[in-house]
Phi, psi and omega in degrees: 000139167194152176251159142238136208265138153309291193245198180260003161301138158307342160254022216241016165336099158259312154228182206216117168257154166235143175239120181251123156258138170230110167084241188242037177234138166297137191217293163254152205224149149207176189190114121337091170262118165304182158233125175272160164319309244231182180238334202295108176242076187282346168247019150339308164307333180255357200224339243009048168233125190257191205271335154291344169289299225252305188355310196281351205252172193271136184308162168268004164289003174262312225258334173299304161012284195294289162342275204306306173309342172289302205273013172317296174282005184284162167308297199179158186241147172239135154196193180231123185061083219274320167344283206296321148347292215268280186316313189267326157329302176310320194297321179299308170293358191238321201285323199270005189040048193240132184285163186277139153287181185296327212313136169255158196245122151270151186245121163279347185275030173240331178287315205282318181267343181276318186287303178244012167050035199272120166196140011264185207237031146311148156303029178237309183287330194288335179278326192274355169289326172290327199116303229244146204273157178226102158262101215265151184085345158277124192312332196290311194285328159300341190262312174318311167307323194280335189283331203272321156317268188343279175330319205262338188303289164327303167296358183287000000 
């Protein structure tokens, strides 16, 4: 899972990619544009996605349903540097008056240091010391990167 946010707010998710894997195989992809509370895109340089991207597109109180039906069967969720993830899904779930799923969060950049001692432990470095392609700040390939870690991870 990964978010990329419009501002520095915890709630301000503009898209969102999820990749669901079994075992070391990829099995399902989504990608997401949100629409945020706010119009204020202050990370715009790092995602390109602007406040014209999104608009039009469904909040994420629209959008959960479809969320809860991806991670209904899972285990569990991942991301790198899974806090800030983990935080802003709650921040999004407590503005949308929706309970936090059950799900526990794994971190890959804890994997990445603890499994393979890896620095630094961005996710740019980590895929390219790994192999596996990126195109980082798109929520899909970031969320994709962290199941093909994981996966890689598993298979050991």
């Amino acid at each position: 899972m990964d978010f990329e946010t419009a501002d520095y707010g915890l709630d301000s998710a503009c898209a969102l990619g999820m990749v669901k894997a079994h075992g070391d195989k990829i099995i399902d992809r989504a990608h997401y544009l949100i629409c945020p509370p706010c119009k204020n895109f202050t990370n715009t340089p790092f995602h390109g996605i602007t406040w014209k991207d999104v608009s039009r597109k469904p909040s994420f109180k629209e959008l959960w349903a479809t969320i809860l039906k991806f991670i209904k069967d899972t285990n569990f969720l991942a991301a790198h540097n899974a806090d800030f993830d983990a935080d802003l899904l709650y921040a999004c779930c407590k503005r949308a008056r929706f309970k936090l799923p059950p799900h526990r969060f794994i971190c890959t950049v804890e994997l990445s240091d603890r499994a393979w001692g890896i620095f630094p432990r961005k996710l740019p470095d980590v895929c390219r010391r790994l192999g596996i392609r990126l195109k980082h700040h798109y929520a899909l390939s970031d969320a994709e990167a962290c199941a093909r870690r994981l996966a890689g991870h598993l298979a050991r």
